[in-house]
N, C-alpha and C positions, 0 to 999 in steps of 0.2 A: 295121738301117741308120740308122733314124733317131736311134737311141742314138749312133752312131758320130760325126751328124751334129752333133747338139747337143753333143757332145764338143767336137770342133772349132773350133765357132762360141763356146764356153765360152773353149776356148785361144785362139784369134784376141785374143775382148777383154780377156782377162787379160792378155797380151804387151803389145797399144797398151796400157794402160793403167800396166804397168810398167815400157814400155818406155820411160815418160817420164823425163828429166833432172831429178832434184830435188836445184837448188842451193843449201845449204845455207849461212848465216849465224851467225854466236853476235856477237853486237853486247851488250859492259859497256858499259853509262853510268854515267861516274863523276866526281865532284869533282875539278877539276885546277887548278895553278899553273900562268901562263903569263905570258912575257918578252917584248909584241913591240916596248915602248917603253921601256923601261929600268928600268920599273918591275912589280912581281910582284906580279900580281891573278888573282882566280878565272875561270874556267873550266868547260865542259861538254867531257872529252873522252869519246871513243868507242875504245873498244880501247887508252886510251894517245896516242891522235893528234886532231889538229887539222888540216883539216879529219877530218871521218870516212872510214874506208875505201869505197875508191871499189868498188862492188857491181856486178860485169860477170853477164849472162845471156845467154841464146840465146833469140832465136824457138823457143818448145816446151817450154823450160826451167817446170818448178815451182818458185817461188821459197817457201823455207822460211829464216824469217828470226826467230832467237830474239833477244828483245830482255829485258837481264838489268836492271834499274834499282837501281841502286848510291846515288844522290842519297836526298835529308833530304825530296823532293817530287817528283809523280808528273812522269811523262816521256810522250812518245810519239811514233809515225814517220812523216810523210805522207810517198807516192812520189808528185813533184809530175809531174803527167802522164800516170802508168798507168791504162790501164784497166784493175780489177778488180772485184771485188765490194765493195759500198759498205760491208760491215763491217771490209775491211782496208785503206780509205783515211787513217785515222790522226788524224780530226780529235776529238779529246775532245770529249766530251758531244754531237757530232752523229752521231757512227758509232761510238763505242766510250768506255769510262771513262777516266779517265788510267790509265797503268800504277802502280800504288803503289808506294812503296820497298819495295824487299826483295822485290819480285816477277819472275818472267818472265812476256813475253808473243809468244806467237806467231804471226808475219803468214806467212800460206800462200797465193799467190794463185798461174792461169798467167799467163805470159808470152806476150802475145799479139799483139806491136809490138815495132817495134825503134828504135834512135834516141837521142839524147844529151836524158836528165833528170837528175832531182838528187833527193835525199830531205834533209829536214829535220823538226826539233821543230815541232812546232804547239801547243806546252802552250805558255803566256804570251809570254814573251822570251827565251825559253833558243835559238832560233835566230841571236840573238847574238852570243851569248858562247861559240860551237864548234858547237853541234850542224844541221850541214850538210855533204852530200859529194854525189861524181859517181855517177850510178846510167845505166850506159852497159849498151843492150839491143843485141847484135850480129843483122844478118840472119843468116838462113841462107845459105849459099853457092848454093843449088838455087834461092835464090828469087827468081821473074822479076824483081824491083825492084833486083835486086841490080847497081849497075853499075860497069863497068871503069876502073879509073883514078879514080874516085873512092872508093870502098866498099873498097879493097883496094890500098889507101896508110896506111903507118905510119901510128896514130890515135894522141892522145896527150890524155886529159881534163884538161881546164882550169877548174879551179872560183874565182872571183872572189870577196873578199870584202873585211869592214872590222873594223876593231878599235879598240874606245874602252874607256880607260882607267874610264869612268864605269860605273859600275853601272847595265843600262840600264833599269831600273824608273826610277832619278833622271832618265836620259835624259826617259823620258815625260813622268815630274812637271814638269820642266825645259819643255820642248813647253810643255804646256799652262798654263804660270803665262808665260808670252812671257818669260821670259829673254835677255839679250842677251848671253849668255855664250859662244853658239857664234860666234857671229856675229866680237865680238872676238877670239877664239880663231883663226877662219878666216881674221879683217882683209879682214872683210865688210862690216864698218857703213857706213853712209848716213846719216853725220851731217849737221847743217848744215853746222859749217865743213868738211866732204870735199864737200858739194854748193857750196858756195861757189868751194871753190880748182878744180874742177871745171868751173864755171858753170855746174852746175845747180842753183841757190840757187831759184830758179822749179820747176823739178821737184820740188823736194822740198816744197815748199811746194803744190802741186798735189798731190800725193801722201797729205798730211798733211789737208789740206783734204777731198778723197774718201773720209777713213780707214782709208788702208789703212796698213798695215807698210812696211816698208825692202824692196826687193827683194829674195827669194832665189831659186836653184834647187833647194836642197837644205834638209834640217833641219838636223840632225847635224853637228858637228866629228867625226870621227875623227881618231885619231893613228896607226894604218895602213891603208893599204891591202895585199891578200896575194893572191897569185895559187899556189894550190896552200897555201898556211899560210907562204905565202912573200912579202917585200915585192920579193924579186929571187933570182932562182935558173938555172940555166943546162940546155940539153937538147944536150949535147957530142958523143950520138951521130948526129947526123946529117951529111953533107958536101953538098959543090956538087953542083946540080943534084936535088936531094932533093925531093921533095913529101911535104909531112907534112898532115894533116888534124887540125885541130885541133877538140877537141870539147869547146865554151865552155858553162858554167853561171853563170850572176849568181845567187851565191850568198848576195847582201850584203840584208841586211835593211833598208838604206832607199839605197842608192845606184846610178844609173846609170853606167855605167863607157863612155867611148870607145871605142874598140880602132882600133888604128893597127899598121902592122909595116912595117919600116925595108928590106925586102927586096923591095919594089914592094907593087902589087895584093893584094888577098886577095878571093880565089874563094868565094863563099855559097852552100854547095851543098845547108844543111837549116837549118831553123829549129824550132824547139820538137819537137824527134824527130820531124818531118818533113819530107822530100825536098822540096826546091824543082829549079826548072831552074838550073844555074850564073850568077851574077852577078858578075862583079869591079865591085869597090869601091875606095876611097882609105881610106873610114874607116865604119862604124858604129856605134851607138850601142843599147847591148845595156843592153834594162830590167832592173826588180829579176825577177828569179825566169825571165828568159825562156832560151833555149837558145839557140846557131847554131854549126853546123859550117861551118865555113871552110878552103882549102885555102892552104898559103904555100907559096911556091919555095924555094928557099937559092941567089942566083945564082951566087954565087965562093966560090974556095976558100979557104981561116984566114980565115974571117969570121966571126962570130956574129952574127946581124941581132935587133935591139929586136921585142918585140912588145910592145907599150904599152898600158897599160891606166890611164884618166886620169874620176878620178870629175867627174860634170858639174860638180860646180862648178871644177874643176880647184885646188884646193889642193892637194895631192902626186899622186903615181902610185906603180906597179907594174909590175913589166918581168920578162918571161923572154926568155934570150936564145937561138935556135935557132941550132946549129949551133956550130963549134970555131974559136975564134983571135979577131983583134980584136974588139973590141965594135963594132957599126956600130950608132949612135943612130939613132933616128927623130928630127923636130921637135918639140920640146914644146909642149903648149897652152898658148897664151899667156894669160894671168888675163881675166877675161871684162869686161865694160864694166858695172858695176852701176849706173849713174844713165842709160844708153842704155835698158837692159831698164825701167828704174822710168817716165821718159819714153814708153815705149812700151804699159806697165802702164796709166799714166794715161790714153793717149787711149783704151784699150780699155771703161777702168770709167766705168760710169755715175756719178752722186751716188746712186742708189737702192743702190747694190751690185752691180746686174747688169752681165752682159758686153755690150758695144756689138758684135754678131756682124759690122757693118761691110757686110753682105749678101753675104757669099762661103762660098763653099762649102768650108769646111777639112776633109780627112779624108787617115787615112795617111800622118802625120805628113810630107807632099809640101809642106808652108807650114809652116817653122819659125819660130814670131815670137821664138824669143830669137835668131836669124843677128845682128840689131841686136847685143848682146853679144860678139860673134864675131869680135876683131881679125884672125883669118886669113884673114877671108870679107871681100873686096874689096869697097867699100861699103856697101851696107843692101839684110837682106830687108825692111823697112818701111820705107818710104817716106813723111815726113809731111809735107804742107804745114804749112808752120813760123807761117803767119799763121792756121792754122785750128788748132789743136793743140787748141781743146776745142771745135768740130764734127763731133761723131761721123760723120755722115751724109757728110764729102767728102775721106774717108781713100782712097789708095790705094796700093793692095799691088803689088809690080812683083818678079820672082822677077832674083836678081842671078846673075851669069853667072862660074862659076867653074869651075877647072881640077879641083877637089875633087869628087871622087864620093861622093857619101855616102847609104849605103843606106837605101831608105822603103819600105812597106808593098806599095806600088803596084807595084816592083818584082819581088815573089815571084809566083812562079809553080809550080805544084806540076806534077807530070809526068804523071800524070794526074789523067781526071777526080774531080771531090768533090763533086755534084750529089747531091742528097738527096731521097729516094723523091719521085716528083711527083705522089702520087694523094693523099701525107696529107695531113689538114689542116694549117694553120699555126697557130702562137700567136703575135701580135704583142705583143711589151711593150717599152714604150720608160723609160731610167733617165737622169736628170739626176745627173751626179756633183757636188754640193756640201762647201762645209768654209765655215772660219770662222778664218781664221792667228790672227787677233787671243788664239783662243780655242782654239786648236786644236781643233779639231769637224771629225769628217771624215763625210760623211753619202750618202744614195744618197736626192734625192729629198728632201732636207732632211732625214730620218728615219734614225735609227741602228739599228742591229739590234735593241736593244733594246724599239725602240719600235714595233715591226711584227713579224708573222706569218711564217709559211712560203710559200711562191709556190709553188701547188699547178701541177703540170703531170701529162701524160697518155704513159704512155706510146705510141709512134706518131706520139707528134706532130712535126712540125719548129718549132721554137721560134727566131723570128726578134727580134733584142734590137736596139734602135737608141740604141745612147748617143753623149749628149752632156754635154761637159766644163765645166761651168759653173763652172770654179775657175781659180786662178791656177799648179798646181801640176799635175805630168804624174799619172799614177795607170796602175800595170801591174794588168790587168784577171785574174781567173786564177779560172777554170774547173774544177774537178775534176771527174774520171771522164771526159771528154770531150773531145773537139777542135770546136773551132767553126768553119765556113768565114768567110772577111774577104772580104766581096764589096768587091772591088777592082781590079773594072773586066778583072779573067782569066775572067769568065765562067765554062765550065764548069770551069776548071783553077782554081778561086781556093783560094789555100794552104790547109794546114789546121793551127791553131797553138790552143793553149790558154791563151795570155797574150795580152793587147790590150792595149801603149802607146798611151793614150789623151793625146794633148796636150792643151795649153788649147787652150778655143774647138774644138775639130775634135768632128766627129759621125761615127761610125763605125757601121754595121751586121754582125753577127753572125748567123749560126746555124745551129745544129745539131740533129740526130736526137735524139730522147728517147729512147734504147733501151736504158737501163738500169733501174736499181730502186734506192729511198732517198732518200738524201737529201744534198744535195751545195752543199758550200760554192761562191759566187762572192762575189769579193772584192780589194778591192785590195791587193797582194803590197806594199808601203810595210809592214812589220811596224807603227809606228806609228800610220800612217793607219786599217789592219785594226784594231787594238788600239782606236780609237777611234771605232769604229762605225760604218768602209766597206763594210759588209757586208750579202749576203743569204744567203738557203737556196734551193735550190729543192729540190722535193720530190713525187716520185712518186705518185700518187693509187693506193691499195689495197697499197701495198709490202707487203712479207713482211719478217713480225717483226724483230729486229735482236737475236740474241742476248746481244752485248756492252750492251745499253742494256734492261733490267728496267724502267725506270722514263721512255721518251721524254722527255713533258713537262716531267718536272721538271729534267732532263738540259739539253733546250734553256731553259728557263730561267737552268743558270747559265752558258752559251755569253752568251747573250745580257749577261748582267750583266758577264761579261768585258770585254766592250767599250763599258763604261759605270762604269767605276769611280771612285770620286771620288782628289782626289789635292790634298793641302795644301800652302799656303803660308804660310810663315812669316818676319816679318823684324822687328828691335829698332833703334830709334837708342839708344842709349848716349850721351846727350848732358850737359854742362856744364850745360844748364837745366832739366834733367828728363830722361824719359825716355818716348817713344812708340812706337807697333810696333801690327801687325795682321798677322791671321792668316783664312785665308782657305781652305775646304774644300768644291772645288767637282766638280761631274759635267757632262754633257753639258748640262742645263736647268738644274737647280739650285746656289744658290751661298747656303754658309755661312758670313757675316764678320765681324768682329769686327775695332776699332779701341779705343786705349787711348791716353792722354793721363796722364802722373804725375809732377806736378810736387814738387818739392822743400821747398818752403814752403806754408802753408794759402793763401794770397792766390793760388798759382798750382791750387791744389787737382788733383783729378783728374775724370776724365772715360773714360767709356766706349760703345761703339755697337756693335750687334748689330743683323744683320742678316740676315733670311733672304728670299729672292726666287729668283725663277725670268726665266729670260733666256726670251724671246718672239719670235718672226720669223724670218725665215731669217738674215739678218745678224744676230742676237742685240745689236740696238741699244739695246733696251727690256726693262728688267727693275723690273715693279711689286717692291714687298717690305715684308713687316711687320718692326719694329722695334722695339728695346729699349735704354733711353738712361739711362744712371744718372749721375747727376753731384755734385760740392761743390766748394766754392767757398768761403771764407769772404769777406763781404760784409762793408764798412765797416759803421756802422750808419745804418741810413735808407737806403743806396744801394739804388738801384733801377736794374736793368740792361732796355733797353729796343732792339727789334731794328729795322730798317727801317720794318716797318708798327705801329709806336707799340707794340707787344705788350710785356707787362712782364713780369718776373720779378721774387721778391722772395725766391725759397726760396736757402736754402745748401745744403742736398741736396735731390735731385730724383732721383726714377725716373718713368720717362713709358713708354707704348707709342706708337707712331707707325706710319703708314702713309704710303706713298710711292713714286718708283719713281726711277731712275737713265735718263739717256739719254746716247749717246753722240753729242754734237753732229761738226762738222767740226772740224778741227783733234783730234781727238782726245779736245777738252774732256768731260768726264764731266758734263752737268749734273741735280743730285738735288733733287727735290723732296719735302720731307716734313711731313708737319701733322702733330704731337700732342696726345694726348688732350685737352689743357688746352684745345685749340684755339688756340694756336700754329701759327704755319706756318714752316719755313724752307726757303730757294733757295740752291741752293752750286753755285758752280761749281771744276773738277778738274782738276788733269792729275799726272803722275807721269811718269817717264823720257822727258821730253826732252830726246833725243841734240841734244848742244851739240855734242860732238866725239866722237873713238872712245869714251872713257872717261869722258867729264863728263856729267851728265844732272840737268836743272834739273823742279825740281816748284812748282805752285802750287793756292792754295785761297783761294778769299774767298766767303763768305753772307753772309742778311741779316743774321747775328745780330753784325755787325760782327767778324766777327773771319776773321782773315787770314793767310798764312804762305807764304812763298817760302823753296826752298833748292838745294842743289847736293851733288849726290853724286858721288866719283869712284872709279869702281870698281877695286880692288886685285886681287877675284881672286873666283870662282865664288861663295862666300857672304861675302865683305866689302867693304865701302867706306867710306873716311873723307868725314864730310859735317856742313856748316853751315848752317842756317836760322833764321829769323829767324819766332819766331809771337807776333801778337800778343796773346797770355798770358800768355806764360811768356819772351818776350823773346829774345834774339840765343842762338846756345848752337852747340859744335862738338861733336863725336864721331866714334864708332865704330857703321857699320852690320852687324849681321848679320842673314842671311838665309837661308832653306832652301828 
C-alpha cells in the first residue's frame, strides 16, 4: 500500500511540475542599418526588428529565453519589473558577466505577475540605439484580480521611443563637456539677445549671476520620435464604439513623453504592471522606463482618432492613429515658455546652489513648477511677487484652475490592499538626489556609484526610502526585483509601482518588503544620468553565491567604473595670428587640461599649460590643481617683462611647476589663482561661451601678468565655428574653430 502510495504522490509532483508552460524565446543580437532621418546609421536589432519582439506569457508560464550575441561586444537583457531570481535580472557585473560575442546565454525564470513591462540592454548605451521592446505578462482568466471590461478588451502594446542620428557615446561626451549643440539644434537657447527681445534681459542676467545654465527640460536633441519603431503608423482594425486597452512602455532612454488622444478621456487603469482603480484623464505624462495601461473609446464611425505622444520638451511628436477613415487630430503642444521656467529657476536657487524649498510640502508630482512654461495652462502654477523676485522667504504658490485633467501620483489607487507585514522591523534611509548641469554630474547624496559601497539590507525587513529631489532636473527612480508602495495619502490601498518620477524640489516616501536575495540595482532610468553615476546597490546580507559572478568584488568594481568614465575635449582655432586650442580629459572629480598658444614668429613665441586638479564641493565650484607651464618668447635685449605685483621675468624659455586652484565666481567668471616655483603669483580672470545670440558666443581673459584677449565665435555646426579675437600677444587674428 504504501508502495502504491508513494507512487502516486511521485506522479502527482512529476505532472505539476511538467505540467508547467515553458515559453520559449531564441533572441539574435545583431549589427544593423537603420533609416529613421534620412540618413543610414548603425543600430542594435533583435531578430531583424526595431523595437525588439514584443515577449507575451501567462501567470504560470516558465520563461526560457536564449539570448544569441552576434555584436563585436558583449550584450545583455534586463526584464524591467519581474520578479525573479536575482541571477536572471540582467544587469552586468552586478547579477551576471556580459554575454560575449559569439556566445549564448540563457534567462530561465517563472512568471509570477502579470501586467504591461518592457525588457532592455543594460550593457553601456546599446538601449539607444534598438535594443528595447514590450514584455506583456497576461492574467490568468481564473484569476480573482481578473476584471470585466477592462482585462478582456482588445490590448494592443505600445512601446515609446527616440532616435538620434549621433552616436550616443558622443551624446554623453557632448553632456558632459556642456555643449550648446542640442540646445540650437532644438532652438532652445537662452541668449541674451532672445532674453532681451523677450524682456527677460533681467532673468537672464539673474540666472547668469546664481550660475546656473540656460533652462532645459531635457538633454538630448533627437531627430525622432517612434511609437512602435514607428514616427506615425495606423491600428485600421478597430470601429466605433470600440474599447481598446492600450498597453504603454517609455521605452526612450532619456525622454518624458505626453500622452494625449483626440477621441476624449483616457481611462488609467494600471501603472508599472499594476492594477490601479480606473481614473480618466485629459493627458499624462509617462516617465523614462515607467508603464501605464490606458483604456480609449473610438466614438464615430470613418474616423481614426490621434493618440499623441509629445516629448517634454515638445520639439516634434509621434502619433498612432486608432481606428479607420479621417485622421481626427488632437491639439498640439504648443512650444514651452523658456525665460518663464528660467525666472522661476531663479527665485528657487539660492547663491550657495541649493534649493529655496519655499516651506511647502511638494510630493507626487500634485505641484508642477514648470505649469509657469505651460501656454495651454491658463495663467501661472507660480505665482511671484514681481517686487520680491529675490526673497525667497515670501514666494507663493497658488494651484491655477483648469479644465485639463492631468494625472499625478496622488491620484492612483490600487484595488486592493498593499500594506507590508506590520511585525517587521523597518529600515529607514533617506537619498538626496543631486547633479551638477554645468558638469554633467548626476549623484545620490553628492556621491557616484563609484564612490560608495553596497547598502547592506536584511532580508524581513520593510525598507522605508524618503527622497528628495535636490536638482533642477526630474529623475525616474527604478527599483529592480521589487515593487515599492508610494505612500500617497491611499493608505492601505497605496499603488504599487517600481519606477518613482521624482520632480524638482518634491520629497517622496517609498517602501517595500526585502523578500528576495542578492543584489539589486536602484537607480535613475535617465540612461545618461544612470551612466553618470545616479546609482546605488542594495544588497542582501548572507545571499547565496551568484553563479554567473566567480569573482563579486572585482565584478562590482567595474559596474562601478562604468559610471565614472572620463570622456575628452578637444578644440583648435586655426587662426591668421597663430594658432591656440586645449584639450581637456575629465571624470566625475577629476580633470585633466591642457592649453596651447603657437605663435608664428619668435616675438610671438609659444606657450603651454597643464593642468591636473580635482573639482571639490557639491556644486563643483573649487578645483585646487598642480601645474605645469612651459614657455618662449624671444625678448628684445635688456627687456624685462614685469606682471602687476612688480614680479620680473627675464627668461626666453621657461618651464615652471605651479600650484593653484580655479573658482567659479557669479557670472560664470572662472577666476584662477596660481603661484610658481619661482615665486611668481598670477590672478586671471575667464569666461568662454557667452551666448550673445543663438549662435554668437563671446570669450574673455585678462591676469596680472598683463595680458589680455576678447573674441567671438559663431557656431556653424556641431564641431566648427568661424571666430576672431584679438590677444594681446600675438595681436587681432580670424579663423577656423574645430572642436570634439
Amino acid at each position: 500500500m504504501n508502495k502504491i502510495y508513494y507512487l502516486l504522490v511521485t506522479l502527482l509532483i512529476s505532472t505539476t511540475i511538467f505540467s508547467q508552460n515553458v515559453v520559449r524565446y531564441d533572441l539574435h543580437v545583431r549589427d544593423s542599418i537603420v533609416n529613421f532621418s534620412g540618413k543610414e546609421k548603425r543600430a542594435i536589432a533583435v531578430n531583424g526588428q526595431i523595437p525588439m519582439p514584443t515577449l507575451t506569457f501567462t501567470e504560470g508560464d516558465i520563461a526560457e529565453i536564449h539570448v544569441y550575441n552576434h555584436l563585436d561586444e558583449g550584450t545583455s537583457l534586463h526584464w524591467h519589473g519581474l520578479y525573479l531570481p536575482n541571477k536572471e535580472d540582467g544587469v552586468p557585473y552586478l547579477t551576471q558577466m556580459p554575454i560575449e560575442p559569439g556566445t549564448e546565454h540563457v534567462y530561465r525564470f517563472p512568471i509570477i505577475q502579470s501586467g504591461t513591462h518592457w525588457y532592455h540592454s543594460h550593457s553601456g548605451l546599446q538601449e539607444q540605439i534598438g535594443m528595447y521592446g514590450s514584455l506583456i505578462l497576461k492574467k490568468k482568466v481564473v484569476d480573482p484580480a481578473f476584471r470585466k471590461g477592462i482585462d478582456d478588451v482588445p490590448q494592443v502594446p505600445i512601446i515609446l521611443s527616440e532616435w538620434t542620428d549621433y552616436k550616443p557615446e558622443n551624446v554623453h561626451r557632448m553632456l558632459h563637456n556642456a555643449s550648446d549643440w542640442f540646445a540650437i539644434k532644438k532652438g532652445t537657447t537662452q541668449s541674451y539677445a532672445e532674453a532681451l527681445k523677450a524682456g527677460h534681459f533681467k532673468t537672464k542676467l539673474t540666472n547668469e549671476w546664481k550660475r546656473m545654465l540656460a533652462m532645459d527640460v531635457s538633454d538630448v536633441y533627437y531627430d525622432k520620435f517612434l511609437i512602435n519603431g514607428q514616427n506615425e503608423s495606423q491600428l485600421s482594425q478597430f470601429k466605433a464604439g470600440d474599447k481598446v486597452r492600450l498597453r504603454i512602455s517609455n521605452g526612450g532612454a532619456s525622454s518624458y513623453f505626453w500622452l494625449k488622444y483626440a477621441g476624449g478621456k483616457m481611462t488609467v487603469v494600471a501603472n508599472d504592471g499594476n492594477d490601479v482603480e480606473p481614473v480618466e484623464v485629459d493627458r499624462l505624462i509617462i516617465g523614462v522606463s515607467e508603464t501605464y495601461d490606458v483604456i480609449v473609446t473610438i466614438p464615430a464611425e470613418n474616423t481614426s482618432y490621434e493618440f499623441l505622444a509629445t516629448p517634454e520638451d515638445r520639439t516634434k511628436s509621434t502619433s498612432i492613429y486608432i481606428g479607420e477613415g479621417i485622421k481626427q487630430l488632437t491639439t498640439p503642444m504648443p512650444k514651452l515658455k523658456y525665460f518663464e521656467g528660467m525666472k522661476m529657476m531663479n527665485n528657487m536657487m539660492n547663491m550657495d546652489g541649493t534649493m529655496d524649498d519655499m516651506g511647502m510640502d511638494m510630493s507626487l508630482q500634485k505641484i508642477d513648477m514648470n505649469t509657469v512654461m505651460y501656454p495651454e495652462i491658463s495663467g501661472s502654477a507660480m505665482k511671484m511677487d514681481e517686487d520680491k523676485d529675490m526673497d525667497h522667504s515670501k514666494h507663493s504658490m497658488s494651484s491655477t484652475k483648469s479644465d485639463i485633467v492631468t494625472l499625478n501620483y496622488s491620484m492612483l489607487k490600487s484595488p486592493t490592499k498593499t500594506t507590508l507585514p506590520k511585525d517587521a522591523p523597518v529600515r529607514e534611509l533617506r537619498f538626496e538626489l543631486t547633479g551638477n548641469m554645468n558638469r554633467y554630474v548626476w549623484s545620490m547624496d553628492n556621491v557616484v556609484l563609484s564612490e560608495t559601497d553596497k547598502i547592506l539590507i536584511k532580508k524581513g525587513e520593510n525598507v522605508r526610502i524618503t527622497l528628495y529631489n535636490n536638482s533642477m532636473m526630474r529623475h525616474p527612480m527604478h527599483l529592480h526585483g521589487h515593487d515599492f508602495r508610494v505612500l500617497n495619502g491611499q493608505g492601505e490601498f497605496a499603488p504599487l509601482k517600481n519606477v518613482l518620477d521624482i520632480m524638482p524640489m518634491e520629497m517622496d516616501v517609498i517602501e517595500f518588503e526585502a523578500n528576495a536575495d542578492g543584489d539589486w540595482f536602484f537607480h535613475c532610468h535617465i540612461l545618461y544620468h544612470m551612466m553618470a553615476g545616479m546609482n546605488r546597490v542594495f544588497s542582501y546580507e548572507d545571499s547565496k553565491p551568484n553563479p554567473y559572478l566567480p569573482n563579486k568584488a572585482e565584478a562590482y568594481k567595474k559596474l562601478q567604473a562604468e559610471s565614472n568614465q572620463f570622456h575628452l575635449m578637444a578644440e583648435n582655432d586655426f587662426a591668421t595670428n597663430g594658432n591656440d586650442g586645449k584639450a581637456m580629459l575629465q571624470n566625475t572629480r577629476w580633470s585633466f587640461g591642457t592649453e596651447w598658444r603657437l605663435g608664428y614668429h619668435d616675438d610671438h613665441g609659444y606657450e603651454s599649460e597643464t593642468h591636473i586638479g580635482r573639482y571639490i564641493g557639491r556644486n563643483q565650484w573649487f578645483m585646487p590643481f598642480i601645474g605645469f607651464d612651459a614657455r618662449y618668447r624671444k625678448l628684445d635685449h635688456g627687456e624685462i617683462e614685469e606682471n602687476l605685483f612688480g614680479q620680473k621675468s627675464t627668461k626666453d624659455k621657461r618651464i615652471q611647476a605651479s600650484l593653484g586652484f580655479a573658482y567659479t565666481l557669479p557670472m560664470l567668471v572662472i577666476f584662477q589663482a596660481e603661484a610658481y616655483h619661482d615665486g611668481n603669483v598670477r590672478l586671471q580672470l575667464m569666461r568662454e561661451d557667452i551666448p550673445l545670440s543663438k549662435r554668437l558666443r563671446m570669450a574673455f581673459m585678462v591676469n596680472t601678468d598683463k595680458e589680455y584677449m576678447v573674441g567671438l565665435k559663431y557656431i556653424i555646426g556641431k564641431n566648427m565655428g568661424i571666430t576672431t579675437h584679438y590677444d594681446s600677444d600675438m595681436g587681432l587674428g580670424f579663423g577656423i574653430n574645430v572642436n570634439y
